[in-house]
N, CA, C and O atoms as a DFTB+ gen file, in Angstrom:
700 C
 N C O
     1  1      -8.206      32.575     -39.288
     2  2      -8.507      32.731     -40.693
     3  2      -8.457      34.199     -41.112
     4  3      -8.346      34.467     -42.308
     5  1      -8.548      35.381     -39.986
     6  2      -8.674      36.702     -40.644
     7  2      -7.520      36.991     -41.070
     8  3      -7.468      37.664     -42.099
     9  1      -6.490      36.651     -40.534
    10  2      -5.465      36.500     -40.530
    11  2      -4.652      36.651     -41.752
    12  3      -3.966      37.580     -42.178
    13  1      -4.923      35.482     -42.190
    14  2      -5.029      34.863     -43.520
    15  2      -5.706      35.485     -44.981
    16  3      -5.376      35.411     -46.164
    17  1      -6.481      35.932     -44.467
    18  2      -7.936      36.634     -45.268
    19  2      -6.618      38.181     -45.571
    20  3      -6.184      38.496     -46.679
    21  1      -6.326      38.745     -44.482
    22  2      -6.065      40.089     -44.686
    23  2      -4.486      40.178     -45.147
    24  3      -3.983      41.255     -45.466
    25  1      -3.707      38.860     -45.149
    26  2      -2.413      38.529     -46.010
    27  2      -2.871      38.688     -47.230
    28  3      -2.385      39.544     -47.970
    29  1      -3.657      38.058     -47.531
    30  2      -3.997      37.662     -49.291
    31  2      -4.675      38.861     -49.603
    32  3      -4.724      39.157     -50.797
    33  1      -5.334      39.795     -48.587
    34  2      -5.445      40.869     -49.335
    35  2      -4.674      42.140     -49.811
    36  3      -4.953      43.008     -50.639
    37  1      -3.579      41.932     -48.970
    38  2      -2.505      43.007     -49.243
    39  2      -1.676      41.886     -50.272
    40  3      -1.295      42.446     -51.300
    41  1      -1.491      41.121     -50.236
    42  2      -0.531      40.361     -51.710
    43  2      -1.634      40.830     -52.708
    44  3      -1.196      41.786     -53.348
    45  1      -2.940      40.495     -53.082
    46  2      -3.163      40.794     -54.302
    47  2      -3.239      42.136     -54.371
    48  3      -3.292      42.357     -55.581
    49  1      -3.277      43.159     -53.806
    50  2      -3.321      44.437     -53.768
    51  2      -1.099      44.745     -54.090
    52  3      -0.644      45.748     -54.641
    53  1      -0.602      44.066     -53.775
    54  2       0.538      44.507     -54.144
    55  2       0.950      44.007     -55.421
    56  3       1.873      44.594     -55.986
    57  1       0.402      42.992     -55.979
    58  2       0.917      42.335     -57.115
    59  2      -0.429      43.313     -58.335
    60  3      -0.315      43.319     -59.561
    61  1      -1.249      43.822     -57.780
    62  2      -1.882      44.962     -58.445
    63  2      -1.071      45.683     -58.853
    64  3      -0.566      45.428     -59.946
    65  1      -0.705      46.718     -58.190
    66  2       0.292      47.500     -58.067
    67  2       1.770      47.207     -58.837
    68  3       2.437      47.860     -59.639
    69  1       1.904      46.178     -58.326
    70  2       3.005      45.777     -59.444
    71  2       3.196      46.041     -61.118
    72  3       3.984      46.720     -61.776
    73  1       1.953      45.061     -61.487
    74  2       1.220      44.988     -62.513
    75  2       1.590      46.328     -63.106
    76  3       2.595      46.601     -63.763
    77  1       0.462      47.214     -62.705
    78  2       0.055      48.935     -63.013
    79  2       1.477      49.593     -63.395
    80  3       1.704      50.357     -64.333
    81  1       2.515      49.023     -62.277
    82  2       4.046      50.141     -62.528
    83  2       4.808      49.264     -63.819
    84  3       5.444      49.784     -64.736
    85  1       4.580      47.918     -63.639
    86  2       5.434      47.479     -65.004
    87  2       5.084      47.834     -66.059
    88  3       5.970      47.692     -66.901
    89  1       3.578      48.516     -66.671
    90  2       2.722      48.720     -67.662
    91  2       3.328      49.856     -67.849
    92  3       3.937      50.178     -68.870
    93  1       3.119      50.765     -66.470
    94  2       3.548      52.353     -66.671
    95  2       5.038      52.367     -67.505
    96  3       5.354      53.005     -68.508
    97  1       5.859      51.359     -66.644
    98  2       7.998      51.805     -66.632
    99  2       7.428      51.303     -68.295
   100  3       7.161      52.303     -68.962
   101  1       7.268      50.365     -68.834
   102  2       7.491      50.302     -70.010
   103  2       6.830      51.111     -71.332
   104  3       7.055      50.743     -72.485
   105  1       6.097      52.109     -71.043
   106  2       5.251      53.166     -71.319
   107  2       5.973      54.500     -71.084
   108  3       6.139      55.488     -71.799
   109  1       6.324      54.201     -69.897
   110  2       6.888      55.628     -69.540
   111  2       8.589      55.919     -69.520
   112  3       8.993      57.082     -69.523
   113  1       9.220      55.152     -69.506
   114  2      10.646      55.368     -69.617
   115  2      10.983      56.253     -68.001
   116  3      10.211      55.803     -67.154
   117  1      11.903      57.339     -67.419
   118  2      12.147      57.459     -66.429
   119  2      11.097      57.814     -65.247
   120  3      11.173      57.590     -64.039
   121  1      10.003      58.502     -66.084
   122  2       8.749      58.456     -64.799
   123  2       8.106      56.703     -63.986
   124  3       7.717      56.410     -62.855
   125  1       8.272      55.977     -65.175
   126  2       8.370      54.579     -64.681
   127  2       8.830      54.257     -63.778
   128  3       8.225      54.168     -62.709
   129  1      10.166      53.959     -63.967
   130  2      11.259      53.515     -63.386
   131  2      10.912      54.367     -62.115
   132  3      10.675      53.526     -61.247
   133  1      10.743      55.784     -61.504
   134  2      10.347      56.011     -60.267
   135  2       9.253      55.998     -59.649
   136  3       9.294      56.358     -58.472
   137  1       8.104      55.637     -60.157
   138  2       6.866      54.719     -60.260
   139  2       7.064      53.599     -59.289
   140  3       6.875      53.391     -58.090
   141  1       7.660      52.791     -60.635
   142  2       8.777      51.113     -59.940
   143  2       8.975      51.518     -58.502
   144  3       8.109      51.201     -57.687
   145  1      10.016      52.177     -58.130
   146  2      10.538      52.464     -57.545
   147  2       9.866      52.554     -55.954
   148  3      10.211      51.909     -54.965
   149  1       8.919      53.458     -56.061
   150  2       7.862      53.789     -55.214
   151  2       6.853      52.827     -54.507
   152  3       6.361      52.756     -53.381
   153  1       6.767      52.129     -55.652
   154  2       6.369      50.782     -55.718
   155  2       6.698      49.585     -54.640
   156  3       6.102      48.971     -53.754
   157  1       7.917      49.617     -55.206
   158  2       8.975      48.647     -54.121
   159  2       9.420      49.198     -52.523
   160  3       9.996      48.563     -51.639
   161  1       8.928      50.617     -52.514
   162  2       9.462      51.136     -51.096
   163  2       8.187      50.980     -50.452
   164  3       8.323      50.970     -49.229
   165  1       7.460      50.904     -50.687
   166  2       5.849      50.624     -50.064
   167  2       5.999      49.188     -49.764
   168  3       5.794      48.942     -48.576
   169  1       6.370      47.917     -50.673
   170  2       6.443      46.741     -50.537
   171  2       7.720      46.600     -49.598
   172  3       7.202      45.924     -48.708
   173  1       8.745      46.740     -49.283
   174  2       9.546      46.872     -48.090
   175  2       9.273      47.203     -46.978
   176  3       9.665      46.431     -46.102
   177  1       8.522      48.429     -46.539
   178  2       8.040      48.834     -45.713
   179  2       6.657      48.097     -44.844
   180  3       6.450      48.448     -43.683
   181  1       5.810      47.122     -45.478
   182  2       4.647      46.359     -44.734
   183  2       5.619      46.134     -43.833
   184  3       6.819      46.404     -43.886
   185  1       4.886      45.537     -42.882
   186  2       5.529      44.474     -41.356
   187  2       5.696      43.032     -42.113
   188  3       5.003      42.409     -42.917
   189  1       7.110      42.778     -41.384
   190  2       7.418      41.552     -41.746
   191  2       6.347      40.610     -41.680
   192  3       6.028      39.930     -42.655
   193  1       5.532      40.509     -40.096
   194  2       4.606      39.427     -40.340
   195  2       3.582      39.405     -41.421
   196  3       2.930      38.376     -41.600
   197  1       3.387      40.486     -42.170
   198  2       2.372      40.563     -42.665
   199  2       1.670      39.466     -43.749
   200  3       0.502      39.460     -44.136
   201  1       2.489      38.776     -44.018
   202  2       2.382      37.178     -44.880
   203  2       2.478      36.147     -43.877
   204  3       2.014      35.066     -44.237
   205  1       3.095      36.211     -42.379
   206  2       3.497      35.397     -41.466
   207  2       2.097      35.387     -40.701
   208  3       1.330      36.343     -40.821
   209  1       1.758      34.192     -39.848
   210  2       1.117      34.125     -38.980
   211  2       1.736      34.018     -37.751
   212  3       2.876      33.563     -37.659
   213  1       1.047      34.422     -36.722
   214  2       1.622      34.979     -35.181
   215  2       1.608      33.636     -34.673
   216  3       0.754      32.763     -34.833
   217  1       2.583      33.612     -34.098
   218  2       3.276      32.418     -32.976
   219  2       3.167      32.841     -31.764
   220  3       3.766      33.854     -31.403
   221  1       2.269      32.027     -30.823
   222  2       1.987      32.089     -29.854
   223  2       2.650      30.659     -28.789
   224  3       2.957      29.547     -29.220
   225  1       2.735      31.159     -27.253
   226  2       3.061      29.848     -26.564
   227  2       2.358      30.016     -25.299
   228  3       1.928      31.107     -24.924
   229  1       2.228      28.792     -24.560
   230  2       1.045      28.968     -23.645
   231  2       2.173      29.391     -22.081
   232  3       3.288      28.937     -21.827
   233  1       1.614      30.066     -21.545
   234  2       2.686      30.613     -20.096
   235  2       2.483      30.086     -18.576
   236  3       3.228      30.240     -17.608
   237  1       0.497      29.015     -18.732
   238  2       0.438      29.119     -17.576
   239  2       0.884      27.267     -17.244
   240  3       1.306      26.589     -18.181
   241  1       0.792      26.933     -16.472
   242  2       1.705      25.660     -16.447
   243  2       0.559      24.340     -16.893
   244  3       0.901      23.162     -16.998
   245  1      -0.930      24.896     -17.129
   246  2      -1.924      23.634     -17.243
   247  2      -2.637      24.866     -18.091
   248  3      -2.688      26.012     -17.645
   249  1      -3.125      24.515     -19.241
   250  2      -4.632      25.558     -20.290
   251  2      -5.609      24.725     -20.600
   252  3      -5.296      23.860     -21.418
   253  1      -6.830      24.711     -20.157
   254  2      -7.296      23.917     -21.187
   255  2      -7.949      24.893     -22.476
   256  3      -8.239      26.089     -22.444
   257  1      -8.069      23.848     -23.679
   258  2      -8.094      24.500     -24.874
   259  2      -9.935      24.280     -25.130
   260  3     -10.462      23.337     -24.540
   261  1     -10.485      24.857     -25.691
   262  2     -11.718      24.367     -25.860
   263  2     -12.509      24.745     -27.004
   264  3     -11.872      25.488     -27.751
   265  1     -13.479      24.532     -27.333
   266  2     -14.175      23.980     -28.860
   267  2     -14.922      25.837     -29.540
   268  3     -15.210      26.094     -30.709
   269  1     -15.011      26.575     -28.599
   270  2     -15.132      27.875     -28.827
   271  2     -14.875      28.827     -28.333
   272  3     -14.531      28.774     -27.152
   273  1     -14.926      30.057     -28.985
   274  2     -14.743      31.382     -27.289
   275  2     -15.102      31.611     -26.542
   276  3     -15.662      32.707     -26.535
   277  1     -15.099      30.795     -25.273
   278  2     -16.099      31.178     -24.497
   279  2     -15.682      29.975     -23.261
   280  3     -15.567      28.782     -23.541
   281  1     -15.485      30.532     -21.870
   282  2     -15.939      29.010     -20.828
   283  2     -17.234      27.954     -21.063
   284  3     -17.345      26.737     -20.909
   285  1     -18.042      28.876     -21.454
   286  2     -19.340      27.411     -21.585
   287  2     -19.217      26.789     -22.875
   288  3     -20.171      26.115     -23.263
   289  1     -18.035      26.921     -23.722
   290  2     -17.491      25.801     -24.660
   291  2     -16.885      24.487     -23.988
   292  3     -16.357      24.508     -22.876
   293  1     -17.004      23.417     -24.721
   294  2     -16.223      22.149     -23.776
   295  2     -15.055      22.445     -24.450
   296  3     -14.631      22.942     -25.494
   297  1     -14.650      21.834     -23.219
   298  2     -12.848      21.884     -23.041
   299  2     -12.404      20.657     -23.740
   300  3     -13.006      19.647     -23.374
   301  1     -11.457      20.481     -24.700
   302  2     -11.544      19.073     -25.841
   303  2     -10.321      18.402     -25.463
   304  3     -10.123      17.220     -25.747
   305  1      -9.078      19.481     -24.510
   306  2      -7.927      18.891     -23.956
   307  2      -7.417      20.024     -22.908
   308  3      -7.979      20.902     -22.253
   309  1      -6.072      19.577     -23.070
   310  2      -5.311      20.329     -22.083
   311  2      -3.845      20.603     -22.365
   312  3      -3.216      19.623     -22.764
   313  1      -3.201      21.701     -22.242
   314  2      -1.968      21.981     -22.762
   315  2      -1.351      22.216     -21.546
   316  3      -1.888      22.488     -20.472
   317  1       0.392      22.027     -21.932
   318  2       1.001      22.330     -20.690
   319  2       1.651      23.576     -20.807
   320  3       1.078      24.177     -21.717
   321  1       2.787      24.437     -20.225
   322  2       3.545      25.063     -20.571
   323  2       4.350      25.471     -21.838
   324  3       5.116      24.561     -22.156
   325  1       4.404      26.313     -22.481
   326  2       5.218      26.526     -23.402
   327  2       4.577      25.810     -24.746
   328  3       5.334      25.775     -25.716
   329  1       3.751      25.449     -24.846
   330  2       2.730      24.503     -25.986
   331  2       3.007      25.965     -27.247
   332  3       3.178      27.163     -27.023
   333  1       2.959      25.310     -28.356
   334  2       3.054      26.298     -29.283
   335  2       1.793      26.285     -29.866
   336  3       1.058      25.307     -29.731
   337  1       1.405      27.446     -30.617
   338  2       0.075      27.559     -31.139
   339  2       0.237      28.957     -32.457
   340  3       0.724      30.084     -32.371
   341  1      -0.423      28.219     -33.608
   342  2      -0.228      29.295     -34.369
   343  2      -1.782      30.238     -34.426
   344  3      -2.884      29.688     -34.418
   345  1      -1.661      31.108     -34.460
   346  2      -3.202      31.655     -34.438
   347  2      -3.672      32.195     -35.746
   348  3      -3.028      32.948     -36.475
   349  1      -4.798      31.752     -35.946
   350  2      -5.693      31.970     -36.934
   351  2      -6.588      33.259     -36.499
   352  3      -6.668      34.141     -37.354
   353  1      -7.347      33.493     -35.129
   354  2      -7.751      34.761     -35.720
   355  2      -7.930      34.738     -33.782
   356  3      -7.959      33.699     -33.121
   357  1      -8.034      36.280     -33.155
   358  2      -8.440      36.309     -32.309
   359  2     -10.093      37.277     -32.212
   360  3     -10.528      38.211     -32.886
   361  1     -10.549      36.654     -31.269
   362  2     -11.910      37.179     -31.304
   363  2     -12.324      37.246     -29.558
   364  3     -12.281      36.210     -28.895
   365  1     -12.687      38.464     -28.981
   366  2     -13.229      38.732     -28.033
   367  2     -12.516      38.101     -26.267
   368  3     -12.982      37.752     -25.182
   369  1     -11.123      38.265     -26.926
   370  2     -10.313      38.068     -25.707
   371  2      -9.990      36.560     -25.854
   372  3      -9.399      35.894     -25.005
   373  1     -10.503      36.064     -27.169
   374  2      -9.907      33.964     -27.493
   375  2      -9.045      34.069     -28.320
   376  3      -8.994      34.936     -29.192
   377  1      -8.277      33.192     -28.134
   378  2      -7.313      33.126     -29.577
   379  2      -7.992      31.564     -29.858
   380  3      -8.165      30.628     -29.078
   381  1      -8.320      31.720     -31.422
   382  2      -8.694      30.481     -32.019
   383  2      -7.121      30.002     -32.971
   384  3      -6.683      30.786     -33.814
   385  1      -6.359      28.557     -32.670
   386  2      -5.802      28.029     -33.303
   387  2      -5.351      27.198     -33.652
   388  3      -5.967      26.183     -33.325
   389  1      -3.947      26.914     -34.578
   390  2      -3.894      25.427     -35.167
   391  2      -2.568      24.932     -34.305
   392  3      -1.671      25.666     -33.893
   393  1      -2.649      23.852     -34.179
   394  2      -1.505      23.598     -33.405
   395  2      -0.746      22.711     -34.163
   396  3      -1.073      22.470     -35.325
   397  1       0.707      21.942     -33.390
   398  2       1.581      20.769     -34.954
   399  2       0.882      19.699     -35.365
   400  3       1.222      19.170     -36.423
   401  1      -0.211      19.178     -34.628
   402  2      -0.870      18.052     -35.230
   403  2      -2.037      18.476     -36.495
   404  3      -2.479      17.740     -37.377
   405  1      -2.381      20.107     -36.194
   406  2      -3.098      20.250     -37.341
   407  2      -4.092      20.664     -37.111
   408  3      -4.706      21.292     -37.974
   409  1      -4.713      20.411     -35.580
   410  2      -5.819      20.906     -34.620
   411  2      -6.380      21.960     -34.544
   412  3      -5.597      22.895     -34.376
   413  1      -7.330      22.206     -34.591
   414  2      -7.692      23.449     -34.191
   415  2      -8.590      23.562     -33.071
   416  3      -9.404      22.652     -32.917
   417  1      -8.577      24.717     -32.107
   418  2      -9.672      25.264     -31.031
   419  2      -9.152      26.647     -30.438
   420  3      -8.481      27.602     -30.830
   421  1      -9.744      26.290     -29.415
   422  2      -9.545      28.178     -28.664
   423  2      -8.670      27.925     -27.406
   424  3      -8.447      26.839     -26.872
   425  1      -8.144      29.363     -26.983
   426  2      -7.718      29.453     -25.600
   427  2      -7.685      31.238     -25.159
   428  3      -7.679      32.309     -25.766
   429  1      -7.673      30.861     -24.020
   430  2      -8.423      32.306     -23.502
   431  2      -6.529      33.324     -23.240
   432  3      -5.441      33.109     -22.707
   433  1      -7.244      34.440     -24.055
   434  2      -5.783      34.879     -24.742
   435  2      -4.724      34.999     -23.234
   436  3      -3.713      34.301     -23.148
   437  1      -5.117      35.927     -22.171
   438  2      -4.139      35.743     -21.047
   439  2      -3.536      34.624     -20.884
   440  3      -2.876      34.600     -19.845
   441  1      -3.491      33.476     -21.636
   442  2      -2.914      31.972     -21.009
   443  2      -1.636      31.990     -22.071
   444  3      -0.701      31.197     -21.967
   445  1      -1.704      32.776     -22.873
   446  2      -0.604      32.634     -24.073
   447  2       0.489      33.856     -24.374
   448  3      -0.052      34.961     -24.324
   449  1       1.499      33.880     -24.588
   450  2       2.527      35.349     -24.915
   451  2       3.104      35.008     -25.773
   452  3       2.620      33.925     -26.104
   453  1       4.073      35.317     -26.536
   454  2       4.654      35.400     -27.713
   455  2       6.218      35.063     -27.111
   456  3       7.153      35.835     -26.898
   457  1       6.173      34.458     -27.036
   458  2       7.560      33.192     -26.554
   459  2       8.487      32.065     -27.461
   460  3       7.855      31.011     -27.530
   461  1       9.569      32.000     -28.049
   462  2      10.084      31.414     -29.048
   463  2       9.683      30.027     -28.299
   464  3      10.119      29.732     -27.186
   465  1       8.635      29.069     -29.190
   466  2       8.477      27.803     -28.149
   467  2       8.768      27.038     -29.412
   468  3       9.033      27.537     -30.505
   469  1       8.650      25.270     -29.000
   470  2       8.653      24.074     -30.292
   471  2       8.115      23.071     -28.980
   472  3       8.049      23.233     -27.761
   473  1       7.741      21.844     -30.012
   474  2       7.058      21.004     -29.645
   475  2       7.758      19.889     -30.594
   476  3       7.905      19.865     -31.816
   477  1       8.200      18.818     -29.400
   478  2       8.622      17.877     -30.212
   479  2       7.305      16.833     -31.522
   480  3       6.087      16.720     -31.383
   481  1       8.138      16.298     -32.589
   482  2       6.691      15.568     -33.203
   483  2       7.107      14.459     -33.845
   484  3       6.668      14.196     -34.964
   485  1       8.208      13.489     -33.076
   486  2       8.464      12.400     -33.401
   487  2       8.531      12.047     -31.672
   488  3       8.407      12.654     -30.608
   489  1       8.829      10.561     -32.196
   490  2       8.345       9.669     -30.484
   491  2      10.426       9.451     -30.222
   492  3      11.370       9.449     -31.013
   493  1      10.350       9.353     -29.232
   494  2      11.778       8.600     -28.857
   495  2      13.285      10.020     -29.313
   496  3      14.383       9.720     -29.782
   497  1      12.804      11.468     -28.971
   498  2      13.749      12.496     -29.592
   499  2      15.222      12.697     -28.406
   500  3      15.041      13.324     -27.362
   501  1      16.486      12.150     -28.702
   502  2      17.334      12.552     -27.961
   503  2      17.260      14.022     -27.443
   504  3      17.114      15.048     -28.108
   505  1      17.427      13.842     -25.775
   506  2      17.807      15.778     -25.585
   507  2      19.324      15.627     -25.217
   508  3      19.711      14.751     -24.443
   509  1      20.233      16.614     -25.869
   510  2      21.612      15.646     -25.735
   511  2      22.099      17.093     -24.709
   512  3      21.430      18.122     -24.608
   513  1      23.413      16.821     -24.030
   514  2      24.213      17.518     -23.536
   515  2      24.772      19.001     -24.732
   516  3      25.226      20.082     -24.357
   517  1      24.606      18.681     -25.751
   518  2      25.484      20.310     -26.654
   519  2      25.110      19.861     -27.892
   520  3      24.540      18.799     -28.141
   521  1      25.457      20.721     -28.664
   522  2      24.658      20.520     -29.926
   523  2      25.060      19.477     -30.764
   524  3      25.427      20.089     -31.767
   525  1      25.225      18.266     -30.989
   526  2      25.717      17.291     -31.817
   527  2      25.512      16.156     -31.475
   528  3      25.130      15.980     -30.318
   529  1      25.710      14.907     -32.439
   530  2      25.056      13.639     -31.868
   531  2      26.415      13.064     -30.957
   532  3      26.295      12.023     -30.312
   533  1      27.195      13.527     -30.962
   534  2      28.626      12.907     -30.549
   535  2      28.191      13.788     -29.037
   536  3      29.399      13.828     -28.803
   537  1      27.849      14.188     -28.370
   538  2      27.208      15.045     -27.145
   539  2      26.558      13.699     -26.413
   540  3      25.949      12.759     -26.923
   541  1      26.858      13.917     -25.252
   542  2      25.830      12.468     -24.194
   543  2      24.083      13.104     -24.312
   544  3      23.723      14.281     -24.299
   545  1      23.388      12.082     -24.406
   546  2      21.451      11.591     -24.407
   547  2      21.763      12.585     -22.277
   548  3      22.445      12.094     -21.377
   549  1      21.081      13.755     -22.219
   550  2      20.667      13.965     -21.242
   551  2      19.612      13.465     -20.808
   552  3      19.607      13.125     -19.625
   553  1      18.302      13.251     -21.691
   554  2      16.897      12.471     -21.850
   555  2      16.435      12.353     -23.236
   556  3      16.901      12.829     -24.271
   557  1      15.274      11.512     -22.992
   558  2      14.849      11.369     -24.496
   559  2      13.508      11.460     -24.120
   560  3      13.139      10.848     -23.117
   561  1      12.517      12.303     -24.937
   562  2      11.026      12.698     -25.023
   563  2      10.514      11.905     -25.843
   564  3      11.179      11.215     -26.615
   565  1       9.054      11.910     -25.762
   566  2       8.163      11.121     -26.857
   567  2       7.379      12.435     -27.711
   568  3       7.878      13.541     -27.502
   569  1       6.339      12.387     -28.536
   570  2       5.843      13.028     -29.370
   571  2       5.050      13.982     -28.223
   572  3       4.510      13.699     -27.153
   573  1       5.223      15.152     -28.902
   574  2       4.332      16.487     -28.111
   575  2       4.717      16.959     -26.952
   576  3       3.826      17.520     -26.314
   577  1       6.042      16.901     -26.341
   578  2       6.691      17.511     -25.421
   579  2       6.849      18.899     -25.556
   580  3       7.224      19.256     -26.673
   581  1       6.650      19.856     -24.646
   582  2       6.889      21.310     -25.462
   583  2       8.163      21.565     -25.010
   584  3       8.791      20.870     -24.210
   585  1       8.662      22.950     -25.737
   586  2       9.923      23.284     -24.736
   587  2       9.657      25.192     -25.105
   588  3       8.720      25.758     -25.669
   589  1      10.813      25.687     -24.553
   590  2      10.894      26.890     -24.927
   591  2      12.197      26.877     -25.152
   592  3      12.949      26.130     -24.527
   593  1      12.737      27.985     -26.380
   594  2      13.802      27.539     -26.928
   595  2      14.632      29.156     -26.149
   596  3      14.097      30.206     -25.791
   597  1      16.289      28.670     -26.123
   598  2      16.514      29.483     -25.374
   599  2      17.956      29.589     -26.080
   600  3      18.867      29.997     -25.359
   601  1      18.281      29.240     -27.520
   602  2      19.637      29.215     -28.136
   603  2      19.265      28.140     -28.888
   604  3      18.668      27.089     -28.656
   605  1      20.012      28.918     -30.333
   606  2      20.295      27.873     -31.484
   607  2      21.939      27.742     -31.653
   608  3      22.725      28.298     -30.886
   609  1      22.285      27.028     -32.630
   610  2      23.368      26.894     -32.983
   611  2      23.682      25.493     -34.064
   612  3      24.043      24.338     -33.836
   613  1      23.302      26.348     -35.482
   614  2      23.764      25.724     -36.554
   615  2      21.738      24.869     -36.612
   616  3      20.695      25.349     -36.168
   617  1      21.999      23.435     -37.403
   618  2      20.697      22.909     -36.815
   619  2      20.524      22.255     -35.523
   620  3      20.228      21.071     -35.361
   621  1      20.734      23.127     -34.619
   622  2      20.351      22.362     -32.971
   623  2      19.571      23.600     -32.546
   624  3      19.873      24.693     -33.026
   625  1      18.572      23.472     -31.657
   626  2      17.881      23.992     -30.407
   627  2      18.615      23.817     -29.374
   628  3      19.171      22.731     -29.210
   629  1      18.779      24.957     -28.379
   630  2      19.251      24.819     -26.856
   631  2      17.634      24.941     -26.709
   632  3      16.985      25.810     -27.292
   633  1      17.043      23.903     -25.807
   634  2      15.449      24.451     -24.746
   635  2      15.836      24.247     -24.000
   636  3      16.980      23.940     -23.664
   637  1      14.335      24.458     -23.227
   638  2      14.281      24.086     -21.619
   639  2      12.760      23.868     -21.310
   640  3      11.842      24.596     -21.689
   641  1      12.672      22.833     -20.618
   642  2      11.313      22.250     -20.700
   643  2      10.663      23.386     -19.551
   644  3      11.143      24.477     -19.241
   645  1       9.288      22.672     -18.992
   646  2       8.512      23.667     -17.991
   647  2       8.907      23.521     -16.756
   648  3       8.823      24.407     -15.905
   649  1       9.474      22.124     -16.531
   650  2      10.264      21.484     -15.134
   651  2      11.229      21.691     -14.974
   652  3      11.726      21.279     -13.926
   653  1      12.365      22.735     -16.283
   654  2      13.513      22.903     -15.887
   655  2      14.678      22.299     -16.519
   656  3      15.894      22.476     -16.456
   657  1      13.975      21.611     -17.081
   658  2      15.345      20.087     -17.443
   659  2      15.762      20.604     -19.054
   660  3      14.941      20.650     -19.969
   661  1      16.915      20.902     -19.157
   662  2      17.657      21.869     -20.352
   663  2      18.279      20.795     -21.076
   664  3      18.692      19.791     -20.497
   665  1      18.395      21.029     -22.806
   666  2      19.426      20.130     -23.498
   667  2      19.088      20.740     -24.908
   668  3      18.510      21.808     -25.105
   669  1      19.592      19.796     -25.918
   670  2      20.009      20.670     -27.125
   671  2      19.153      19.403     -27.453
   672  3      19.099      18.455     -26.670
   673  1      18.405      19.435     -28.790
   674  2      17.336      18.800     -29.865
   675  2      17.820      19.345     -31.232
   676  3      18.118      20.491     -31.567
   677  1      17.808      18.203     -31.904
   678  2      18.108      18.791     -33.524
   679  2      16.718      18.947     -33.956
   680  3      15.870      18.056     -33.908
   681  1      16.503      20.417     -34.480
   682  2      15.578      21.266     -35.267
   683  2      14.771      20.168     -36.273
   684  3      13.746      20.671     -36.733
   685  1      14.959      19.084     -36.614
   686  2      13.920      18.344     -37.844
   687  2      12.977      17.704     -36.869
   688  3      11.777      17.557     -37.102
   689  1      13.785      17.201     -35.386
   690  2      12.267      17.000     -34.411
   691  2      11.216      17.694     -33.610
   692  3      10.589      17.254     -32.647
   693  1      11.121      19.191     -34.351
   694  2      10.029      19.616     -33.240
   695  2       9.285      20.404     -34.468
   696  3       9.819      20.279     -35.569
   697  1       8.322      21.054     -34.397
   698  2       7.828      21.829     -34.813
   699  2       7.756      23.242     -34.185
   700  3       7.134      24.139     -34.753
């Protein structure tokens, strides 16, 4: 959530700012306009994520996730490899977050790195030989399989699961 909290505070602080220079340029004629200007090079310059929330994936091959920061929180499940997780806020070495079903809890931050991952979120998802449906079914997953993605091309994923087993997924089944 701080996360979140400190996006919305630099948007309304920039759409402040905004505000203030459109008042000025139309008041001021060319001091405006480099006002404006100044304006917009400050708004280019934030970090891309700075409206984005951080994407996280889990590295160790079993996590369990649990209900606060802390080991003497209960553990509510268990993630496997490559599990994706978006994070809402970290606090005291936990990352608290939401995952594709919508979930939220913690995991103890060493278990997670910043890894392009997806998670399938339909049941029955072809993993085909190359990117297209005309490509042979290498396997087919059910809902919540993770992968780590290792090549796109067009709307397909190249992954590769935690066991190894590689194929291409069209992008509308995973999150």
């Amino acid at each position: 959530m701080e996360a979140a909290r400190v996006a919305m505070a630099v948007w309304e602080t920039i759409m402040k700012n905004i505000k203030f220079v459109s008042e000025k340029f139309i008041r001021n004629g060319f001091h405006g306009i480099l006002l404006f200007t100044m304006v917009l090079l400050q708004f280019m310059v934030l970090p891309t994520g700075a409206f984005a929330q951080e994407r996280l994936a889990v590295i160790s091959k079993i996590a369990n996730v649990r209900s606060g920061p802390g080991t003497n929180y209960t553990t509510l499940w268990q993630v496997e490899k490559y599990y994706p997780l978006l994070v809402l806020e970290k606090k005291e070495g936990w990352v608290h977050f939401k995952d594709f079903e919508g979930d939220e809890a913690w995991i103890y931050n060493s278990l997670v790195k910043k890894i392009n991952s997806v998670i399938s979120i339909k049941d029955n998802c072809n993993v085909r030989s190359g990117p297209g449906t005309d490509t042979n079914i290498v396997f087919t997953v059910g809902k919540g399989v993770p992968f780590k993605v290792i090549g796109t091309r067009s709307e397909w994923l190249h992954v590769e699961h935690a066991d190894g087993d590689r194929g291409w997924i069209f992008k509308n089944l995973l999150w």
